[in-house]
ZAMARGU-4260 file (C-alpha; in steps of 0.2 Angstrom, whole numbers, plus 5000, padded with zeros to 4 digits):
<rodrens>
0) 5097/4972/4927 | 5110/4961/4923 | 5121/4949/4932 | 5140/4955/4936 | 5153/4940/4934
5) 5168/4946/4943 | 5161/4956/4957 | 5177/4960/4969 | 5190/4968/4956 | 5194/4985/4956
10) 5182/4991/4944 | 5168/4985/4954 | 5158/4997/4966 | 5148/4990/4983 | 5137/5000/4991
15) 5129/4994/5005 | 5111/5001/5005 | 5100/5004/5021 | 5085/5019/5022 | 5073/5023/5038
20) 5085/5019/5055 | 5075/5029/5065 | 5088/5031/5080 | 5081/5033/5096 | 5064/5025/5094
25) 5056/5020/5110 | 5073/5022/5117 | 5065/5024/5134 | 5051/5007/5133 | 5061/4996/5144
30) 5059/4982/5132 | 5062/4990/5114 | 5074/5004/5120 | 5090/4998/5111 | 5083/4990/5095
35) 5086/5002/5083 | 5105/5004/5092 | 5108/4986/5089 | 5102/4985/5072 | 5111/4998/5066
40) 5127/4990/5074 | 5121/4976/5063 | 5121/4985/5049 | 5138/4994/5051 | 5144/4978/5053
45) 5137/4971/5038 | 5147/4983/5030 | 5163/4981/5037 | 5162/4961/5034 | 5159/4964/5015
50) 5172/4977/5013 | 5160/4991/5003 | 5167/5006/4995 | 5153/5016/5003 | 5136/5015/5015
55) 5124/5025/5006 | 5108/5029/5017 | 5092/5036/5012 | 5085/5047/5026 | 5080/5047/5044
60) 5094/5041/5053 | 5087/5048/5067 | 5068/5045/5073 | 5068/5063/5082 | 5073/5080/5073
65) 5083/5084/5092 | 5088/5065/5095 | 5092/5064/5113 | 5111/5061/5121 | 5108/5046/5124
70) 5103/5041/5103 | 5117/5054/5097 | 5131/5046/5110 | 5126/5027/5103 | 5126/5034/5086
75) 5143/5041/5089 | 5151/5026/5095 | 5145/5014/5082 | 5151/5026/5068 | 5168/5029/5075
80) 5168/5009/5078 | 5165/5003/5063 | 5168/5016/5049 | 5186/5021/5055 | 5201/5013/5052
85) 5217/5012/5040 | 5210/4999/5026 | 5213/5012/5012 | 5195/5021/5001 | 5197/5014/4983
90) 5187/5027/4973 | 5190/5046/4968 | 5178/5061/4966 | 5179/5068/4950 | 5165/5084/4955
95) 5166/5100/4963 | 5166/5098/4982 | 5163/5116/4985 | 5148/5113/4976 | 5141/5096/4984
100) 5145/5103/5002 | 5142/5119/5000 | 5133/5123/5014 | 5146/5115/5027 | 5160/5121/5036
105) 5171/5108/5029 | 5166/5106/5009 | 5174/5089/5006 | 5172/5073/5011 | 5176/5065/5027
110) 5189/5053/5019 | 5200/5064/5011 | 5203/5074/5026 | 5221/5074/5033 | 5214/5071/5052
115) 5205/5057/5052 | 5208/5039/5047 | 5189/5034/5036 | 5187/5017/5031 | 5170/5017/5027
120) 5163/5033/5021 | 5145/5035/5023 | 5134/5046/5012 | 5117/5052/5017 | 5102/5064/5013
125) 5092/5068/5028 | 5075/5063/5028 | 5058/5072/5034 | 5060/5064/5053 | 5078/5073/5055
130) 5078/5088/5042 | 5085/5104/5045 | 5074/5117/5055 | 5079/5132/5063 | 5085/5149/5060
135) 5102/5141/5056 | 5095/5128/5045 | 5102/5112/5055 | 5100/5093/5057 | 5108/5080/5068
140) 5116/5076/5054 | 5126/5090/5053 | 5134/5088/5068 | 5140/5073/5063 | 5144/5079/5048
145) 5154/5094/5054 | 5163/5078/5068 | 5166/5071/5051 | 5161/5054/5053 | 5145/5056/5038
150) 5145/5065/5021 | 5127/5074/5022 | 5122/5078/5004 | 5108/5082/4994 | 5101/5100/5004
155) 5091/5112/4995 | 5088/5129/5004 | 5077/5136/4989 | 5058/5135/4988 | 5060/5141/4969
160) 5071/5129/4960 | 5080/5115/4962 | 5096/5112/4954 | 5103/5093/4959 | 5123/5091/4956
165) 5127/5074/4956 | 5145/5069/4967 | 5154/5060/4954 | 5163/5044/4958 | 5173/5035/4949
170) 5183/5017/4952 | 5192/5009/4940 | 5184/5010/4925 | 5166/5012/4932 | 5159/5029/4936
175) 5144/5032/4946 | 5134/5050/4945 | 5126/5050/4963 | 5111/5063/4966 | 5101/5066/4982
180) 5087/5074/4988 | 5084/5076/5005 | 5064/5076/5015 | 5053/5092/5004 | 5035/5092/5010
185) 5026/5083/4998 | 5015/5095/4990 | 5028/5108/4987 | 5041/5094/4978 | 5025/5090/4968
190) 5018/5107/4962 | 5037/5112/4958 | 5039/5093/4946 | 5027/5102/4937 | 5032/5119/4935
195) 5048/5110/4929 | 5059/5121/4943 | 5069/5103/4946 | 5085/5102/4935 | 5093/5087/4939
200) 5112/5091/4928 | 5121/5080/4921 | 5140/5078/4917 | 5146/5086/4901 | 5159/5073/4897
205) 5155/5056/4892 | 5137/5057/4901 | 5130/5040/4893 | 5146/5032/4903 | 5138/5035/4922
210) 5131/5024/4930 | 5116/5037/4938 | 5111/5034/4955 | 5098/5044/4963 | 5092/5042/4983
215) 5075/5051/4987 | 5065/5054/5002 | 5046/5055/4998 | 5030/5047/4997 | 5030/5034/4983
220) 5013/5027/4986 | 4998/5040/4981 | 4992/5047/4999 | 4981/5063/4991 | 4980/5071/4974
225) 4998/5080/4977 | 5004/5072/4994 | 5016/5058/4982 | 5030/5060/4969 | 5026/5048/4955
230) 5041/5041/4948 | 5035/5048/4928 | 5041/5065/4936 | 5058/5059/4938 | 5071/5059/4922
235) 5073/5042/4913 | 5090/5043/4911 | 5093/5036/4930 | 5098/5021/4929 | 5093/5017/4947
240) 5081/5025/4962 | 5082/5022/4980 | 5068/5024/4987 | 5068/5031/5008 | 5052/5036/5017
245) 5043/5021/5013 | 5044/5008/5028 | 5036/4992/5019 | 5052/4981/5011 | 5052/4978/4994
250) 5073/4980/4991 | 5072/4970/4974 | 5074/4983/4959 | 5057/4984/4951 | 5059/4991/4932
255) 5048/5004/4929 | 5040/5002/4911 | 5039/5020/4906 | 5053/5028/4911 | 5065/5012/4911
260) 5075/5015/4925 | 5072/5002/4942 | 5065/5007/4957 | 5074/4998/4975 | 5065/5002/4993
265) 5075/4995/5006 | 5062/5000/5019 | 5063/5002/5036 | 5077/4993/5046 | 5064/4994/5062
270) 5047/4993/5066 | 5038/5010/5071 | 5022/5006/5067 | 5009/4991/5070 | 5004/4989/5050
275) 5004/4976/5038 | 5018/4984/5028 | 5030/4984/5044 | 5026/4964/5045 | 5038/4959/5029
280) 5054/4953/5035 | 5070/4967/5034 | 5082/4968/5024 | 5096/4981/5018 | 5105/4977/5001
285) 5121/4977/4993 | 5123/4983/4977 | 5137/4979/4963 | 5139/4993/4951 | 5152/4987/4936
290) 5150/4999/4922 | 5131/5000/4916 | 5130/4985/4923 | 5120/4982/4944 | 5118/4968/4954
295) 5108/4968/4970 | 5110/4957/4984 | 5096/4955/4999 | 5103/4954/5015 | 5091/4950/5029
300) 5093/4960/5049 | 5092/4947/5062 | 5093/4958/5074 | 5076/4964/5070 | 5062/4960/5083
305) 5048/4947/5075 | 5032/4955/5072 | 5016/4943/5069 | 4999/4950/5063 | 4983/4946/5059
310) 4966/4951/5055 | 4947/4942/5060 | 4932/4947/5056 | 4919/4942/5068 | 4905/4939/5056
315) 4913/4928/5043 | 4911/4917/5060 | 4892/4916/5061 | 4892/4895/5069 | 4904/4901/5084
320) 4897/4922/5086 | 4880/4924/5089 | 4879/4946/5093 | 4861/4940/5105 | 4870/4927/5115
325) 4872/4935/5131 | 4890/4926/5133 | 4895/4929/5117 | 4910/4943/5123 | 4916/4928/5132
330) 4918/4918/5116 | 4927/4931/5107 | 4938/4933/5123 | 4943/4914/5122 | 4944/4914/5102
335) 4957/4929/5102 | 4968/4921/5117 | 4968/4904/5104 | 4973/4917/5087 | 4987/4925/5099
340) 4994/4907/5106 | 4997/4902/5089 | 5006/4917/5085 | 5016/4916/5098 | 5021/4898/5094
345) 5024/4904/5077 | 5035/4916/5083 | 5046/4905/5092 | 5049/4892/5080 | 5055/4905/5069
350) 5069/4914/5081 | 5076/4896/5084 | 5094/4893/5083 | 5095/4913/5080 | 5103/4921/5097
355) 5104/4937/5092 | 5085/4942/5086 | 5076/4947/5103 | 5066/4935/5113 | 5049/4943/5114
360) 5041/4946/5098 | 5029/4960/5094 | 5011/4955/5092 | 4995/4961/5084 | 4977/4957/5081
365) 4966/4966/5075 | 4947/4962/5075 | 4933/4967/5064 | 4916/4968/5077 | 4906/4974/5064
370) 4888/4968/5065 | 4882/4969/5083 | 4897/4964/5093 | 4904/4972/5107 | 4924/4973/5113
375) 4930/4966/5129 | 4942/4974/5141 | 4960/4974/5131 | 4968/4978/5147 | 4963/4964/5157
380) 4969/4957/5142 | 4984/4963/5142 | 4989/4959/5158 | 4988/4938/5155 | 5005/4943/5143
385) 5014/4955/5150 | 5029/4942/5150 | 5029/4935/5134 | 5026/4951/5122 | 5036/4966/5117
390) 5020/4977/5116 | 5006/4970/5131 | 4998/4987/5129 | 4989/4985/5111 | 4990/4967/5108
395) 4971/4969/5102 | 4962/4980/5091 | 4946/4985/5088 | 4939/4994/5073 | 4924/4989/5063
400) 4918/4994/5045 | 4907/5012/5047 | 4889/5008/5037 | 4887/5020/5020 | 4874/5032/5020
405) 4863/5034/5006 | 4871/5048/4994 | 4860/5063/4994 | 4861/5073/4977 | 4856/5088/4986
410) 4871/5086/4996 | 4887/5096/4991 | 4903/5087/4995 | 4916/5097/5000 | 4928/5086/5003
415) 4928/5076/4984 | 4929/5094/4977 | 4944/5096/4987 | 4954/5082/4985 | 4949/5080/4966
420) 4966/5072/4960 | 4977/5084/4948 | 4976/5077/4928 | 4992/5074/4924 | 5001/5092/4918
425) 4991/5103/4925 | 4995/5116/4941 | 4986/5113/4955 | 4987/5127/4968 | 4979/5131/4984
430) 4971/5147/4978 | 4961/5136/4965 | 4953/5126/4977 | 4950/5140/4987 | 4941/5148/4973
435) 4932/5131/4968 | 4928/5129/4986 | 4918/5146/4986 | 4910/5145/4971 | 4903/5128/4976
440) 4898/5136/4995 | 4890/5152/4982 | 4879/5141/4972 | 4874/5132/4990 | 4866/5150/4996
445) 4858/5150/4980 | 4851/5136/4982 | 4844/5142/4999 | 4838/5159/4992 | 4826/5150/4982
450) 4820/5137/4993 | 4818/5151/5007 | 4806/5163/4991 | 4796/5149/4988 | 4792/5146/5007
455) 4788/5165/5007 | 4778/5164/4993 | 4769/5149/5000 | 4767/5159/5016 | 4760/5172/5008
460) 4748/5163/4998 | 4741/5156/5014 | 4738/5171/5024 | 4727/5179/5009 | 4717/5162/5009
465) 4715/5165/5027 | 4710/5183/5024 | 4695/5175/5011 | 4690/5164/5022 | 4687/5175/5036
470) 4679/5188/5027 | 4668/5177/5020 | 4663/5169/5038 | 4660/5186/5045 | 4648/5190/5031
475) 4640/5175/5030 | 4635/5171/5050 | 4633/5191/5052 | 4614/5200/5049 | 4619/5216/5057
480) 4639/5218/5053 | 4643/5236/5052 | 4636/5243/5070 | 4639/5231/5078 | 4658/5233/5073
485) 4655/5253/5078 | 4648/5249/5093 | 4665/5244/5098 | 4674/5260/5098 | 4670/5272/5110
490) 4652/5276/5120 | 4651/5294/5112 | 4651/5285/5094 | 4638/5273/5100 | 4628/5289/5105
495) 4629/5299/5089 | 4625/5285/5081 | 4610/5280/5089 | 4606/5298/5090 | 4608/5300/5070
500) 4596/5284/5069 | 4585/5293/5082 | 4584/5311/5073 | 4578/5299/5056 | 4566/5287/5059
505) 4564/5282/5044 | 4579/5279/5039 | 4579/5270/5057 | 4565/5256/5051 | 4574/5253/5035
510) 4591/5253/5044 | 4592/5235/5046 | 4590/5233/5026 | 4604/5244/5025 | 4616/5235/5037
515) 4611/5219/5027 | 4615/5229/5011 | 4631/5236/5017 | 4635/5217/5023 | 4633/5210/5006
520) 4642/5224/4999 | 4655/5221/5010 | 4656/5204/5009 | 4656/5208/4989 | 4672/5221/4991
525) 4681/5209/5001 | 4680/5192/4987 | 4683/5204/4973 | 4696/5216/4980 | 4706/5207/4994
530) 4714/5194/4984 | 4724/5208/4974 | 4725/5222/4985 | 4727/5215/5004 | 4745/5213/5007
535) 4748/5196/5018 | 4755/5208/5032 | 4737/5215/5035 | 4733/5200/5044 | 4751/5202/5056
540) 4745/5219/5059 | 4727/5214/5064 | 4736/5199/5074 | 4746/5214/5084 | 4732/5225/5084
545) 4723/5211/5094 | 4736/5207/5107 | 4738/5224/5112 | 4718/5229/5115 | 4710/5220/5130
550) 4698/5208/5127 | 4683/5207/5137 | 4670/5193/5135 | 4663/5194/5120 | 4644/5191/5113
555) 4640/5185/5096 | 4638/5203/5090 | 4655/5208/5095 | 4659/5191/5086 | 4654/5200/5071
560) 4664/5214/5075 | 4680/5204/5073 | 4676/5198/5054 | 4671/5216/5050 | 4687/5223/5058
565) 4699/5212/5049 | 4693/5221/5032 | 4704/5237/5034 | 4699/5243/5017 | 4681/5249/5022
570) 4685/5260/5037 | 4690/5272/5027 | 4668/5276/5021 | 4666/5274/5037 | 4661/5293/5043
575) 4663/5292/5064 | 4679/5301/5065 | 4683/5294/5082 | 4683/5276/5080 | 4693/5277/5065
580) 4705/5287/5075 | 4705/5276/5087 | 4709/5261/5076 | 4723/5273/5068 | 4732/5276/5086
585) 4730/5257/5090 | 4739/5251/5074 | 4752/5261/5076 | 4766/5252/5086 | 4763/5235/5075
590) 4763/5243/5059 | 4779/5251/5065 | 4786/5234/5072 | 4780/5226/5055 | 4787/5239/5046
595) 4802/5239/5053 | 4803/5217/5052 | 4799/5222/5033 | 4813/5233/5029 | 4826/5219/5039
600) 4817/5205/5027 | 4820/5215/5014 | 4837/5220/5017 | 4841/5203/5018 | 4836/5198/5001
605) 4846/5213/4996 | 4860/5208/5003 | 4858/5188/5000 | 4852/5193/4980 | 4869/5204/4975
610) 4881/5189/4972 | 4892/5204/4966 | 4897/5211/4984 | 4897/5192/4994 | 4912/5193/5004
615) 4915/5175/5010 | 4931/5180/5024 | 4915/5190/5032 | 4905/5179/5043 | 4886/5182/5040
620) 4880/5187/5055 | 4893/5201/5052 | 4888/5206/5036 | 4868/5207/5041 | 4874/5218/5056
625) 4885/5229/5042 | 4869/5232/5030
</rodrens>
């Protein structure tokens, strides 16, 4: 940036440069109604003082996208009062108006019109708080563009490619190239920087002799992976950028080293919001354009209200806080009141011998109670300066510092995955994330599915162990095993029994050696066979079996009966018909129950196990129903 000389001769542009109005904010407080009205009087009136060819503003004139009649009226009047008038416009446009303004009624600028008298033109692009909506596509700034009292440039109705023609402007021997983009959301303007579908044209005569100018509207500082334009997307033949959306004051032209061009933000001319960024002092900036050649000049709003802030942090205070001193609230009350008297005195001193900056200031303090603290009443607060400040209502806040949970590897974040930033050149669309988001949900149900086998493995394991061990107690504390278990059926079977024992006796005296043998041999079958052949569902259906048959009191020889029964594997050499029948008949409703709980386990590894077929837009309880 170099320094003009001789600043007022004809060859000589100025520009006075001003972003983020915001008309109508808190137009209805009773305190802060009318600031934005009266700072933007102030800048008009800066304008008119220095004589500028132009006003050039970089979006959101107005704080609503349907300002109220009270905003647009005041904004009427300042316009027509300060930007009307027979001092003649010193500069011609060289472009095509048609194409500039093609989407208005009027496709040229207000100052060459034959019915009104412009003596300061303004030019504006329209920013995200007041861009067009509708079925018509319109702004609050086109109805003042249609009154003719703004040139509103910069609009692009196309969502696939952007073509920015610059209006051309020439005075003297200097020639300016001014492009314009008004409010896109963010991610779109992004995604299409990288597609290359912005085209920013350029004269065809003489195009290293323009001076190029370019206003934006987006977020300069990195919010998300894709919610900012970084300035290497734009083309580095601009010479300079003003920068609109971004409220924080920094209207010195900063050089950026790659692409060479230098980067203004003017900031907001208000304060909407209680952050540290809003706390720099306002300014608006008048810029000198002489050839290649730019100067820019701060100029400070002292129409704007003070705002004071500052931070504490209760725990860098340990000699004064003590969290288990029962009046400790009492001393953070008493220490806050001291932080906000100070302000306030520092706030006075600094509107001295400047009438026309409001009297009460805007105040903020916020307090970190992090570490055991606890908040006192803001609104009793509150109410001890409701005279004196411009915002009683959040004078204090509260916030403290949230403690960070150990990081779980097993944990999948979702959120990381999501907002993983873009490399630079490549494409990043909503229908990859999509597809990374399910992939990573897919390997999370994986994961499940294998904890959920080894806890039915684990189960099953257990119930054979339990099958082995009661076998082996029923053989072990039994002598007399098998009739005692048939003596449980029905009284005919204990009949023929005794009456087959009673026909043989013989057979009758060496009876109990052969109970003892079958014992052995049962207790023999069931350690050699069970582990392999018994199913861990034998032990459910003995369970069921159980619950449905009355149990009467039992002696130790129906005891024994039990440990017998659980072996289902020697009924079947058992030759008395009826008990087995008996046992059949009873085991019929839980095998049926556990068969049918069987085939709904097994479906639902079926359906869990063919990764093929997952439809994630299906809930799960849907698809389970569905199979």
């Amino acid at each position: 940036m170099s320094t003009i000389n001789s600043q007022d001769d004809e060859d000589t542009f100025k520009i006075l440069i001003a972003t983020d109005i915001h008309l109508g904010y808190l137009e209805k407080d009773p305190v802060r109604g009318n600031d934005t009205f009266v700072t933007f009087n102030e800048i008009l009136d800066h304008a008119q003082k220095n004589e500028v060819d132009f006003v050039l503003l970089g979006g959101d004139l107005f704080h609503e996208n349907k300002p109220s009649r009270k905003t647009v009226h005041s904004c009427l009047e300042s316009l027509r009062k300060y930007c009307m008038g027979d001092r003649p416009v010193q500069f011609e446009i060289l472009s095509d108006q048609a194409v500039n303004f093609y989407y208005s009624k009027f496709p040229w600028v207000n100052y060459q019109d034959e019915n009104l008298n412009i003596s300061i033109p303004i030019f504006t692009i329209h920013g995200n708080h007041d861009d067009p909506t509708g079925a018509d596509a319109l702004c609050a700034l086109d109805i003042l563009s249609c009154a003719g009292l703004l040139n509103h440039f910069g609009r692009s109705n196309s969502v696939e490619k952007i073509d920015i023609s610059p209006i051309l402007l020439r005075k003297g021997r200097t020639k300016i190239a001014l492009y314009g983009l008004g409010a896109i959301p963010d991610e779109r303007l992004y995604r299409m920087f990288v597609n290359k579908q912005v085209t920013m044209l350029r004269p065809k005569e003489d195009e290293d002799s323009w001076f190029n100018l370019f206003v934006i509207h987006q977020n300069r500082s990195k919010h998300g992976a894709t919610n900012y334009i970084p300035e290497q997307f734009l083309d580095d033949f601009i010479d300079l950028v003003v920068w609109g959306h971004e409220h924080e004051c920094k209207i010195a032209p900063f050089q950026n080293e790659r692409q060479r061009f230098y980067v203004s933000q003017p900031g907001s001319s208000v304060v909407t919001s209680l952050s540290p960024g809003e706390a720099v002092k306002k300014h608006i900036g008048l810029l000198h354009v002489k050839g290649k050649k730019m100067n820019m000049q701060k100029i400070a709003l002292e129409t704007v209200r003070t705002f004071h802030m500052e931070d504490i942090v209760l725990a860098d205070h340990p000699d004064l806080f003590n969290p288990d001193n029962p009046r400790v609230t009492q001393a953070i009350q008493a220490f806050c009141m001291e932080k906000v008297e100070l302000m306030l005195d520092n706030a006075e001193r600094g509107r001295l011998g400047n009438p026309r900056q409001p009297e009460k200031p805007l105040i903020r303090l916020r307090v970190d109670y992090t570490g055991g603290f606890e908040p006192f009443s803001v609104h009793r607060f509150s109410q001890k300066y409701m005279d004196r400040v411009a915002n009683p209502k959040d004078i204090i806040h509260f916030f403290r510092h949230r403690e960070l949970k150990e990081k779980n590897d097993s944990d999948l974040n979702f959120g990381k995955l999501v907002s993983r930033p873009a490399s630079e050149g490549m494409t990043l669309r909503v229908e990859d994330l999509v597809k990374q988001y399910f992939q990573t949900a897919e390997k999370a149900m994986t994961r499940a599915r294998a904890h959920r086998s080894e806890d039915a493995v684990l189960v099953a394991a257990s119930s054979d162990e339990e099958l082995m061990d009661t076998g082996m107690k029923g053989t072990g504390d039994s002598d007399d095993g098998l009739p005692a278990t048939l003596s449980r059926g029905r009284g005919r079977a204990r009949g023929r029994a005794r009456g087959a024992r009673g026909q043989n006796p013989t057979a009758r005296g060496s009876s109990q050696r052969g109970r003892g043998s079958t014992s052995q041999e049962s207790a023999t079958s069931s350690r050699t066979y069970k582990p392999v052949s018994v199913p861990a569902k034998n032990m459910s259906i003995m369970d069921a079996f159980r619950s449905l048959k009355p149990q009467p009191s039992l002696n130790s020889s129906k005891s024994y009966s039990e440990n017998i029964i659980d072996d289902d594997s020697d009924l079947e050499d058992i030759s008395i018909v009826p008990s087995s029948r008996v046992n059949q008949r009873l085991s019929t409703t839980p095998s049926r129950s556990k068969i049918g709980s069987q085939s709904q386990t097994f479906r639902g590894v079926d359906f869990e196990s063919d990764e093929d077929e997952f439809d994630p837009f299906k809930s799960t309880a849907t698809s389970r129903r569905t199979k």
